[in-house]
C-alpha positions in Angstrom: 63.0 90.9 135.8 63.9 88.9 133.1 62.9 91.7 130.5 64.8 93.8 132.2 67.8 91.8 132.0 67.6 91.5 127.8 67.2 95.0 127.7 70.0 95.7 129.5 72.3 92.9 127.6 70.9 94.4 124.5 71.8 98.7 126.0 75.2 97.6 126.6 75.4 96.2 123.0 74.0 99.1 121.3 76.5 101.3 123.4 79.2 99.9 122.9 78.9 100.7 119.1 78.6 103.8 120.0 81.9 103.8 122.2 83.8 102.8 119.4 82.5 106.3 117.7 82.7 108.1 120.2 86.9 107.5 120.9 87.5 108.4 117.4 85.8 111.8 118.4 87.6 112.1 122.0 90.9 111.4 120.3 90.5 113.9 117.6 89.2 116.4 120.5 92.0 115.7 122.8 94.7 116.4 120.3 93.5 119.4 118.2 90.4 120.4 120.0 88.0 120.2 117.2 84.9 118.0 116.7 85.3 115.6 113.4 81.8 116.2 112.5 82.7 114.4 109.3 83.6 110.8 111.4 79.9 109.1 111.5 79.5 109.6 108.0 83.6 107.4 108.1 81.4 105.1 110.1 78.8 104.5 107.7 81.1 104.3 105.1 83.5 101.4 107.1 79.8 99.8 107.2 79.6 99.5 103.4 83.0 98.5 102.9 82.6 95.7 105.0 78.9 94.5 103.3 80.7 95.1 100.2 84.0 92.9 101.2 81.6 90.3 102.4 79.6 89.9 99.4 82.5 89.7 97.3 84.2 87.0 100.0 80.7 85.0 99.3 80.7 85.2 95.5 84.6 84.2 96.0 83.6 81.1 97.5 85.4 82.1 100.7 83.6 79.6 103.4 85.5 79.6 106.8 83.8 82.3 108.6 86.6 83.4 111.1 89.3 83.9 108.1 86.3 85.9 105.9 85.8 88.2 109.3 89.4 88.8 109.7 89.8 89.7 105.7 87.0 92.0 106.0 88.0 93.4 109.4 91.8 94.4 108.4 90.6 95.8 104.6 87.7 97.7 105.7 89.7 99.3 108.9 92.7 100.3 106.3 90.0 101.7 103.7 88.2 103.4 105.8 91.6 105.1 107.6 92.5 106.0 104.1 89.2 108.4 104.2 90.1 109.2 107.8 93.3 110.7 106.1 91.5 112.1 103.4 89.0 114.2 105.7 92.4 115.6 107.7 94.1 116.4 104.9 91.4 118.3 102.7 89.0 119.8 106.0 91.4 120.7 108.8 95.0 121.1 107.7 94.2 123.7 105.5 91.9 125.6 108.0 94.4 124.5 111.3 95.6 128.2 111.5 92.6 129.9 110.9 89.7 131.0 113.5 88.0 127.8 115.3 84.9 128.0 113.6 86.0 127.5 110.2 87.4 123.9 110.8 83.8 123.1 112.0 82.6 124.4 109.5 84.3 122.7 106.5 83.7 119.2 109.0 80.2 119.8 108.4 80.3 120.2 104.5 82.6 117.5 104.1 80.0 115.0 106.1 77.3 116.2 103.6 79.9 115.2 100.7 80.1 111.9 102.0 76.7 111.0 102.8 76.1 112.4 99.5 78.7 110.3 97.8 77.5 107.0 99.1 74.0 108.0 98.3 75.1 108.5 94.3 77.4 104.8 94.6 75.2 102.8 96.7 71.3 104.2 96.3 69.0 105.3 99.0 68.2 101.8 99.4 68.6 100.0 102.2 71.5 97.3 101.8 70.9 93.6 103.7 73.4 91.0 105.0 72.1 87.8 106.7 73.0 86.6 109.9 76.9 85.5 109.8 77.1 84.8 113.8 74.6 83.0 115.0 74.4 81.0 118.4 74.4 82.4 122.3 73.3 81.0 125.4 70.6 81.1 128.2 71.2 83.6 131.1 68.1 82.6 133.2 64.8 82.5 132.8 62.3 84.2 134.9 58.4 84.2 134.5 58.5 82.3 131.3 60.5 85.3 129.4 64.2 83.6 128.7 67.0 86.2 128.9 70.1 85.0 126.0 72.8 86.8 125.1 74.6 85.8 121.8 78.1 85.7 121.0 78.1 88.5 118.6 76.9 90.6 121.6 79.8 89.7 123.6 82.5 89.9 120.8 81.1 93.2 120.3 81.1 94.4 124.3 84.7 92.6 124.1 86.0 94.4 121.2 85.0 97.8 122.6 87.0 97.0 126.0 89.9 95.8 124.8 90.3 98.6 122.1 89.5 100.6 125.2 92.5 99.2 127.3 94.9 99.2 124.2 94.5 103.2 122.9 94.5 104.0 126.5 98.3 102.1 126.7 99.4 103.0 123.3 98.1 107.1 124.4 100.4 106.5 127.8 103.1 104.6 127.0 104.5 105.0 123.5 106.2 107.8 121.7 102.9 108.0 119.3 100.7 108.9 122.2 103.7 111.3 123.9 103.7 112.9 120.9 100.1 112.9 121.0 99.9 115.2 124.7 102.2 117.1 123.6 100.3 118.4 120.5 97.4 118.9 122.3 99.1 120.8 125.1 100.9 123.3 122.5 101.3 122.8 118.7 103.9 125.4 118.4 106.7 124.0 120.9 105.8 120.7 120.4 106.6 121.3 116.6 110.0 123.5 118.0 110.8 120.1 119.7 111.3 118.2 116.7 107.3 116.6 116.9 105.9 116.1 113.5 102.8 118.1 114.3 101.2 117.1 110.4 102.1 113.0 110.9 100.7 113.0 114.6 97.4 114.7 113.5 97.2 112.8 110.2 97.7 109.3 112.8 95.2 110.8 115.2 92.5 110.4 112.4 93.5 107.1 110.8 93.1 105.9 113.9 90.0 107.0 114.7 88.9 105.7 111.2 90.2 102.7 112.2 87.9 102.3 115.2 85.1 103.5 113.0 85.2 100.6 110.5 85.4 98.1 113.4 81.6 99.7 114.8 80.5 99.6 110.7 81.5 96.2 110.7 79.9 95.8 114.1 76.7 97.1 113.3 76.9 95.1 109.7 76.8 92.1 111.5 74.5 92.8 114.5 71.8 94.6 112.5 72.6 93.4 108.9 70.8 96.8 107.3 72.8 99.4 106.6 72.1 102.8 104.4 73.4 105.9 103.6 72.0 107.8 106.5 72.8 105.6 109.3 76.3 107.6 109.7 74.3 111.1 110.6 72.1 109.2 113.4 75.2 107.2 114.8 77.4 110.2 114.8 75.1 112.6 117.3 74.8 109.6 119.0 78.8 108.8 119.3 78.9 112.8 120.0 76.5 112.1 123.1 78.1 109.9 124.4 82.0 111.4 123.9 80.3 114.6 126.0 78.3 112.5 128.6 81.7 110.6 129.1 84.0 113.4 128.9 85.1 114.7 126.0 88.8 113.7 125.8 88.9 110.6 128.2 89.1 107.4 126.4 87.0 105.8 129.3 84.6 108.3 129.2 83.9 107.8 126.0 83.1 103.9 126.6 81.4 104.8 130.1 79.1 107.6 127.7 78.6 105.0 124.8 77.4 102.4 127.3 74.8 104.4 129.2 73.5 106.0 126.0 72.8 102.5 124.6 71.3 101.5 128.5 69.2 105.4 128.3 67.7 103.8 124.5 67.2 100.5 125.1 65.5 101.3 128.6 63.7 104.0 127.7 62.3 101.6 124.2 61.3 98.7 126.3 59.2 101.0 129.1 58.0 104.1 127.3 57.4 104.8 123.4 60.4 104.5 121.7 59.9 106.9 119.4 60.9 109.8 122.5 64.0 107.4 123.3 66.2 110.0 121.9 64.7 113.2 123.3 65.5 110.9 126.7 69.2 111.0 125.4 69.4 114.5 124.9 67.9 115.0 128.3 70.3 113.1 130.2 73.2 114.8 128.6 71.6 118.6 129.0 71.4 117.9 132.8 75.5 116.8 133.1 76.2 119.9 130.8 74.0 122.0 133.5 75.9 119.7 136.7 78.9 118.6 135.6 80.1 120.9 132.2 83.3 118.6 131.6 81.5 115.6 131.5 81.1 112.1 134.3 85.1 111.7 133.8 86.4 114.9 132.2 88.7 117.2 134.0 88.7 120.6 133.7 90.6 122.4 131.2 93.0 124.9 132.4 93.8 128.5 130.4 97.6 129.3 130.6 98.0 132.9 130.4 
């Protein structure tokens, strides 16, 4: 039982890295109905930012650990927005009025340019950071295994809700997110309503970038390797889970990212983990057959 326990503490951990993913793919969905293919490679490279920010914070003499995590948190999420942008602006405006596969398409190429590009700055090494949060506490402990969950864990599970809870409100209640449903309902008459079509897409993906550099710093911390491939595996992942969830419900997203890290960590601590993904890619090929939109997706419905 115990066992069971830490490998559920640690699922809900793992997914809820992936959650943070997976909204910046629902909300890029939900508002021009195209996957960012591109956006785990702006995970991975929100990762190196913030090993990068860190090491210079350390050779800077910068101590206090909760004003270095805050430094690194705001620069890397504005960085890595800035490549958020940069994606937008050079792979989709362009190709916004052409036919649907050629977005994809040019998402595709631009994530081999970036994994390609950090490759070239960084190396194909792997980079290290040691532990910078340390400390927990003791669940229970049954049959002499002792179930702990750290306070990284929970600050991550934490983040993920709360950034959760606050897209959800900012989506529902401000003019950013009205302006938001309205693009995705119609481009054209949102745009003849006075709706900055460019600056609400161009948002959409600095957001999503945002949320992207929070999971790199994230997974810096919890895992302390990163390398230049890390964005591929993360980013089918994220996908997953968006789909599982129901691609274009924030909730779904974080229900999907949470029972994809519970499906992995399960599945590793039972069976050989080396088929823990082809036990993700089962799960979601039985909703697709079940449930097509997804555990809390709705339907879409053609106007004609």
């Amino acid at each position: 039982m115990g066992y069971f326990l830490q490998q559920l503490v640690n699922g809900l951990t793992l997914g809820a890295i992936y959650a943070l993913i997976a909204i910046g793919y629902t909300m890029v969905y939900g508002i021009v109905g195209m996957i960012n293919f591109a956006h785990g490679e702006i995970f991975m490279i929100g990762a190196f930012i913030s090993l990068i920010f860190f090491v210079v914070l350390g050779v800077l003499g910068v101590t206090w650990l909760p004003l270095a995590l805050l430094l690194v948190l705001l620069l890397a999420m504005a960085l890595t927005a800035v490549y958020g942008w940069a994606v937008e602006r050079i792979a989709y405006r362009p190709l916004r009025g052409s036919f649907r596969l050629a977005p994809l398409i040019s998402a595709i190429g631009m994530s081999i340019f970036l994994q390609n590009y950090v490759l070239l700055v960084q190396g194909a090494h792997e980079k290290t950071l040691p532990p910078m949060i340390t400390g927990g506490f003791e669940l229970m402990q049954s049959g002499g295994f002792m179930v702990s969950v750290s306070w990284l864990q929970l600050i991550i599970v934490g983040v993920t809700l709360l950034l959760m809870v606050v897209f959800t409100a900012v989506i529902q209640l401000t003019p950013l997110g009205r302006a938001q449903r309205a693009t995705e309902q119609d481009m054209t008459m949102a745009a003849l309503l006075g709706i900055d079509v460019d600056r609400t897409i161009s948002l959409t993906f600095v957001i999503g970038a945002a949320l992207a550099a929070v999971a790199g710093l994230m997974v810096t911390l919890q895992y302390g390797v990163i390398d230049f491939f890390i964005g591929f595996l993360a980013g089918v992942k994220a996908f997953t889970a968006a789909v599982l969830g129901g691609i274009g419900s924030l909730p779904g997203a974080v229900l999907g990212g949470l029972l994809i890290g519970l499906i992995e960590a399960l599945w590793s601590g039972y069976c050989p983990s080396e088929y823990k993904d082809v036990a993700v890619y089962a799960v979601l090929i039985l909703v697709l057959m079940f449930r097509p939109t997804g555990l809390l997706g709705r339907p879409e419905v053609e106007k004609v």
